[in-house]
Phi, psi and omega in degrees: 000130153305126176312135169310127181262300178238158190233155174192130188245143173225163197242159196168141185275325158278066155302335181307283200342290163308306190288352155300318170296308182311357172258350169260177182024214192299320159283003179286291204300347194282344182284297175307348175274332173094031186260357180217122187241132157247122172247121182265131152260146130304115146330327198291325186291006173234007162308131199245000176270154135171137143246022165063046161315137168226014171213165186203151182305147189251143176297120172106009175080199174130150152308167189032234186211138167259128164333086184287157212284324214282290185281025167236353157281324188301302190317283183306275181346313206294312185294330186069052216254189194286106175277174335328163178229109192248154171270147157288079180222149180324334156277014208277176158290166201267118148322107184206172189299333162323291173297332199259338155334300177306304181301303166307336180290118192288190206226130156065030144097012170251201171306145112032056198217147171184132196242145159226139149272157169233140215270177192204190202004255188273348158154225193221162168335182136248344163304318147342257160029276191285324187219020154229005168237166195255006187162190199191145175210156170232145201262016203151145179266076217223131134301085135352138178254015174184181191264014173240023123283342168297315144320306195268315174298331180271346199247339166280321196277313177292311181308333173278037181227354184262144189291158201053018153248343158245131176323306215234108180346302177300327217296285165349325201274346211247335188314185186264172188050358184305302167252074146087010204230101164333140192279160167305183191265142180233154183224150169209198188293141031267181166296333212234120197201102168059020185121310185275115215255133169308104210305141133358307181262023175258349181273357228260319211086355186271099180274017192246003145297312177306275213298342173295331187273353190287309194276315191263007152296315140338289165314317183296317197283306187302341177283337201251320177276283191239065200317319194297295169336298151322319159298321178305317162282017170077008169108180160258127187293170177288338177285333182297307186298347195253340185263344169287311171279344162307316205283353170109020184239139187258176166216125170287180179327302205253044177231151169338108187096019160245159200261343184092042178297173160250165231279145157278180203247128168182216156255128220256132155222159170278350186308143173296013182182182186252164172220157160348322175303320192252161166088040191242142169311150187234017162257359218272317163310000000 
């Protein structure tokens, strides 16, 4: 067995639902390898009636039922789990890649660790909240109808940032957000499909051409898809802008990183993405 990198206990009225996923794909095998341990609790086991209650009518009327505080204080005391400890809930911090880093990075020179609840009908106690987790996060402004796919989505997002869980080392490092950018366009066999050609210099064998159309197919898509992003990171640097008009894309006046420079010379579109026609040198002659 592979040393353990990361540990996660999650709390959840459906533990199958989670421990079933956490048994698939790329985190089945980080699990069975023991390089990532998910411990599922059932909320119910801490139910003292029974009928194993974990909810009740909220004080002051209201539609539906709140998760009540006795059996997820019981749960969690009884488990002990790794802290942090976050509720899944809609007031939470925004989940992003940034936060599932903070989460993969072991802590104080040991593993990797962190547990979450997940919340159910109308929402949970706030005494929860309040006086038995350490934070609350949220993946999206969105509704749910409970916290465990949100759970699996934060627990999937981290575990692919821990060494040994994707075969091939660079993947991580190569994903969209990694340095602030949406990933480049992937092409694989045949070359040629219904017409449509796999660009050239991915065919070339040149890898430090190969890794430039890379980057700037990145910029381009991130410029065109999620401006924000770009912005977040302070724009395009002039080499970036530059790497951009080799690849045959100008950027206009009002889009990210520009200084008010004059246009480079290439080819101007409005398409969401590069396709085989673009991002081909445009010096190379």
């Amino acid at each position: 067995m592979t040393a353990t990198q990361l540990r996660v206990c999650v709390f959840s009225i459906f533990p199958e639902v989670v421990a079933s996923y956490c048994d698939a794909s790329v985190l089945g095998r980080a699990v069975r390898s023991g390089v990532v341990e998910v411990a599922v609790i059932d909320l119910r086991d801490g139910a003292t009636d029974a009928h194993r209650s974990v909810d009740d009518a909220p004080f002051g009327g209201g539609a539906g039922m709140v998760l009540a505080p006795e059996p997820v204080f019981s749960s969690v005391e009884a488990a002990d789990p790794p802290r942090p400890l976050y509720l899944l809930a809609p007031g939470g911090r925004r989940f992003d890649q940034e936060f599932a880093r903070s989460l993969a990075l072991p802590q104080a020179g040991r593993l990797a660790q962190f547990s979450l609840v997940c919340g159910r009908y109308e929402g949970v106690d706030q005494r929860i909240a309040d006086h038995l987790v350490d934070g609350e996060i949220s993946i999206g402004d969105y509704v749910l109808a409970g916290g465990e796919l949100a759970a699996l989505v934060v627990i999937e997002a981290v575990a692919r940032l821990v060494p040994g869980v994707l075969g091939n080392l660079d993947s991580p490092a190569e994903e969209s957000f990694t340095d602030g950018l949406l990933e480049y366009p992937q092409y694989t066999r045949p070359a040629t499909f219904r017409g449509h050609d796999v660009p050239e210099v991915l065919r070339s064998g040149d890898h430090s051409r190969i890794a430039d159309w890379r980057r700037a197919a990145a910029l381009w898509r991130t410029a065109r898809r999620r401006p924000d992003l770009l912005e977040r990171r302070g724009g395009l640097s002039d080499d970036e802008v530059r790497l951009l008009a080799r690849y045959g894309y100008c950027l206009g006046e009002d889009e990210p990183g520009r200084t008010g420079t004059a246009a480079s010379p290439g080819i101007q579109t409005d398409a969401d993405a590069p396709t085989s026609d673009r991002l081909e040198e445009r010096d190379r002659s």
